[in-house]
BALOBA-1460 file (C-alpha; in Angstrom, 3 decimals):
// residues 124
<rec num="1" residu="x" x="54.272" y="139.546" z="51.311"/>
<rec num="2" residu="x" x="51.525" y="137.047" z="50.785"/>
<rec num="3" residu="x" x="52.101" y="133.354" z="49.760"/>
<rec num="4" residu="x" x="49.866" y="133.911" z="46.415"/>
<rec num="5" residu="x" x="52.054" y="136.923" z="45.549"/>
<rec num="6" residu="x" x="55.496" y="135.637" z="46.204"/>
<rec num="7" residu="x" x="54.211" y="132.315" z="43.748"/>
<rec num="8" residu="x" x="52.697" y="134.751" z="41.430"/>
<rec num="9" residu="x" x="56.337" y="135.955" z="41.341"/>
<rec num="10" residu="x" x="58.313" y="133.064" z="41.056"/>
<rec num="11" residu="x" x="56.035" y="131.897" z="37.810"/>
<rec num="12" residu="x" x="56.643" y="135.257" z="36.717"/>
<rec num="13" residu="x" x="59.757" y="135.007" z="36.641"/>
<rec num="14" residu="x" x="59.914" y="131.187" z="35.124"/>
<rec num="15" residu="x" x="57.698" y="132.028" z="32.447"/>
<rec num="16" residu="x" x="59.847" y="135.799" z="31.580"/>
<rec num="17" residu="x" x="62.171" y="135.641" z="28.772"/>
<rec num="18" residu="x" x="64.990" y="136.286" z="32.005"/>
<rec num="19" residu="x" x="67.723" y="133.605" z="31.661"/>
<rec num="20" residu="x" x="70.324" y="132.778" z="34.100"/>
<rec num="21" residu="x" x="73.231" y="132.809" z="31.836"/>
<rec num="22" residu="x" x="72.018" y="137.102" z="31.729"/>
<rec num="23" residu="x" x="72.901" y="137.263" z="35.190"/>
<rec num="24" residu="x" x="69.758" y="139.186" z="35.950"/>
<rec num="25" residu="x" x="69.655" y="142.132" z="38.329"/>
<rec num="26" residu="x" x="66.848" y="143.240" z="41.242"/>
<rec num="27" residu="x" x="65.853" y="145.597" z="38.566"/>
<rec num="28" residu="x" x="65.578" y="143.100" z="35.824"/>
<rec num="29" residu="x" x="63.783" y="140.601" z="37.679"/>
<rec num="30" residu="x" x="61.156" y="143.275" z="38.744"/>
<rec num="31" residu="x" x="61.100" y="144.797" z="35.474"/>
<rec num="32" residu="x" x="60.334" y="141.437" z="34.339"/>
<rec num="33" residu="x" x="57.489" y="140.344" z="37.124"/>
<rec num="34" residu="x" x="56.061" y="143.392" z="36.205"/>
<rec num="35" residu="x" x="55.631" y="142.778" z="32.410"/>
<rec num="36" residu="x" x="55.041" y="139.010" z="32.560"/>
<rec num="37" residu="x" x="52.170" y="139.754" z="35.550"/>
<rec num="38" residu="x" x="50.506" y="142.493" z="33.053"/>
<rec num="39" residu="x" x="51.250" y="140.405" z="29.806"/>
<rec num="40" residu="x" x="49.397" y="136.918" z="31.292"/>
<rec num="41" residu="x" x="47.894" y="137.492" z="34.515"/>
<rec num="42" residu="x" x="48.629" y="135.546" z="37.140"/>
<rec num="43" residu="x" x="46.541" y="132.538" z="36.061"/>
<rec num="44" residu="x" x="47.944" y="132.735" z="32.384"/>
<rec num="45" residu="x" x="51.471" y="132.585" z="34.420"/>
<rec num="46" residu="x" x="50.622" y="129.361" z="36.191"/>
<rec num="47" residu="x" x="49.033" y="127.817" z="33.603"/>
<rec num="48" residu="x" x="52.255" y="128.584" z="31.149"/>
<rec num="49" residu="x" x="54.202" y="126.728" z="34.331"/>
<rec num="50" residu="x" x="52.455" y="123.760" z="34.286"/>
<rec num="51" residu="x" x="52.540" y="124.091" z="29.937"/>
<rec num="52" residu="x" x="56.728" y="124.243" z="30.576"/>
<rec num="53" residu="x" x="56.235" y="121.035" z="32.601"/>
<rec num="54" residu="x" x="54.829" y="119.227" z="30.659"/>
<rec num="55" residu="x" x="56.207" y="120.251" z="27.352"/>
<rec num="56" residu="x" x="59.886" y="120.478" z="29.188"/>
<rec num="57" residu="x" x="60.349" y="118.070" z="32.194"/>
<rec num="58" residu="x" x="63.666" y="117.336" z="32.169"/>
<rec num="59" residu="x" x="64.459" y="121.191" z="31.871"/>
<rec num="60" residu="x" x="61.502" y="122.840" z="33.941"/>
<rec num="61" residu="x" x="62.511" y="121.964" z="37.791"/>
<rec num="62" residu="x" x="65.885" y="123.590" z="37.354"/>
<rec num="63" residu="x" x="64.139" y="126.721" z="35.594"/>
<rec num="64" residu="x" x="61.845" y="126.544" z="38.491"/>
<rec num="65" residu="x" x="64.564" y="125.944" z="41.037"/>
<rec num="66" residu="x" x="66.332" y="129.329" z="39.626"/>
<rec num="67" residu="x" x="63.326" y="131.084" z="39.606"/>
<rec num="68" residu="x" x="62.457" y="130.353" z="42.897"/>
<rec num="69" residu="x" x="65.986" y="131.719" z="44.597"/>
<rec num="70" residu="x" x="65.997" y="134.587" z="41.947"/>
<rec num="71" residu="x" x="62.616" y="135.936" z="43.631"/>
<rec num="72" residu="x" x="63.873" y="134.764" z="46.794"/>
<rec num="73" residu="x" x="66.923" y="137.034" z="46.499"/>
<rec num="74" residu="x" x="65.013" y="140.222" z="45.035"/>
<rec num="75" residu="x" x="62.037" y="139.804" z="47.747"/>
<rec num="76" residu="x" x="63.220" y="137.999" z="50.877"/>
<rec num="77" residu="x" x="60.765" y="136.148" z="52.178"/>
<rec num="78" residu="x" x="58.418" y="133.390" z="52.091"/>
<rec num="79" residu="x" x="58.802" y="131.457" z="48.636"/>
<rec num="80" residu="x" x="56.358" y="128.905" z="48.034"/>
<rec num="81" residu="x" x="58.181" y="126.439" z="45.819"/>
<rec num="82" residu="x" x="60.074" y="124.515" z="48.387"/>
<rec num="83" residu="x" x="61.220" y="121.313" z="46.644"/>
<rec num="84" residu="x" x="57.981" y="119.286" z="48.837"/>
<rec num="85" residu="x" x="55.855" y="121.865" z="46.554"/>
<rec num="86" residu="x" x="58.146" y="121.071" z="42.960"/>
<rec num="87" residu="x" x="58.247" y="117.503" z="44.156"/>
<rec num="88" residu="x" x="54.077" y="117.447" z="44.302"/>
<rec num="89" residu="x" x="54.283" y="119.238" z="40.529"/>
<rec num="90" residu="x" x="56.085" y="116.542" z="39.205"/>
<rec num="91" residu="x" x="54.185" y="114.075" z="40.602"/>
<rec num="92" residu="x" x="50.639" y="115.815" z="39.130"/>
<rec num="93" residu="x" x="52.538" y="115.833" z="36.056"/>
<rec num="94" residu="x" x="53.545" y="112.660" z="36.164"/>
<rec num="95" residu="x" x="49.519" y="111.640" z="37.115"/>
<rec num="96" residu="x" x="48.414" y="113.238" z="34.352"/>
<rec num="97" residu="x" x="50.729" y="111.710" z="31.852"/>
<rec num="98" residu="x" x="49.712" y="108.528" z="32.904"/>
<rec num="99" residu="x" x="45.921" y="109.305" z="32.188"/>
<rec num="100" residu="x" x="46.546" y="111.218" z="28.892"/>
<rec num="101" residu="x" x="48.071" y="107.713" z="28.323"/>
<rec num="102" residu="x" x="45.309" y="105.424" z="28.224"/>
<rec num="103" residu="x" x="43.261" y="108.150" z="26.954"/>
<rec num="104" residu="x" x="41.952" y="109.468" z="23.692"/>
<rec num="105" residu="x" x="43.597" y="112.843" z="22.499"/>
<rec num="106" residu="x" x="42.416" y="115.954" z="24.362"/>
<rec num="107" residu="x" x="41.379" y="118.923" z="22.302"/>
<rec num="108" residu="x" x="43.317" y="121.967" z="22.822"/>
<rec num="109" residu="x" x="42.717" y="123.883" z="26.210"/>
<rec num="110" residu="x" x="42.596" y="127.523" z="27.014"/>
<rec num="111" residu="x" x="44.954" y="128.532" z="29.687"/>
<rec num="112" residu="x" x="41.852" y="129.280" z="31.980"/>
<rec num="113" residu="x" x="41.035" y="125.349" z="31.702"/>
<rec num="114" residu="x" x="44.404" y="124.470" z="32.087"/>
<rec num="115" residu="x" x="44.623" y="126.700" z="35.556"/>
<rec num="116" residu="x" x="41.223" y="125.213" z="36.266"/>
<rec num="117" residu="x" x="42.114" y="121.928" z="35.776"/>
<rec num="118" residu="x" x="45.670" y="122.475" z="37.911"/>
<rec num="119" residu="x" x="43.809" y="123.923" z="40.629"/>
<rec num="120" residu="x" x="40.774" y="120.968" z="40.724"/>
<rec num="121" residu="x" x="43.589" y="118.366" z="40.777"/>
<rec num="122" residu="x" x="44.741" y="120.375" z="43.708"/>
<rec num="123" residu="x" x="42.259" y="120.211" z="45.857"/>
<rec num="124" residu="x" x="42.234" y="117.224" z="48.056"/>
């Protein structure tokens, strides 16, 4: 599998309504890729990530963490959040926290700016 699918995945599966406490099987899990993929895209996916992050950080790396060895588990393979990649997020969100700071409200974004925005911040 391709990097971009097996992250497509893993925020599938941190954005699903799956919960660890449900004990989810391979079926649930790609039951629930499936319908999360087809419900927000991939983009709406990542951008609901990096919504959970910010709204949740105290709660969102250890949803993240699960996610990541629940896909890991159902797909062997590659998995691109390797705590380097989560420790990066937090920093970004961390960034951008300290902006939002010093600046003026922002207006409400679309999750296409939002997934623009992550991926411009991204880029080195």
């Amino acid at each position: 599998m391709s990097l971009s699918v097996d992250r497509a995945r893993v925020e599938a599966v941190f954005v699903s309504g799956l919960q660890a406490s449900d004990k989810p099987t391979a079926a649930d899990v790609e039951t629930a890729v499936a319908r999360t993929v087809r419900a927000y895209r991939s983009r709406g996916c990542a951008a609901r990530v990096a919504q959970e992050y910010g709204d949740h950080p105290d709660t969102a790396p250890a949803r993240m963490r699960w996610a990541r060895d629940l896909v890991e588990q159902v797909y062997p393979g590659r998995c691109p959040y390797t705590p380097a990649r989560i420790a990066w997020i937090r920093a970004e969100v961390a960034a951008a926290k300290r902006a939002a700071a010093d600046e003026p409200p922002a207006p409400k974004l679309t999750a296409a700016q939002v997934v623009a925005e992550f991926e411009r911040r991204r880029r080195p």
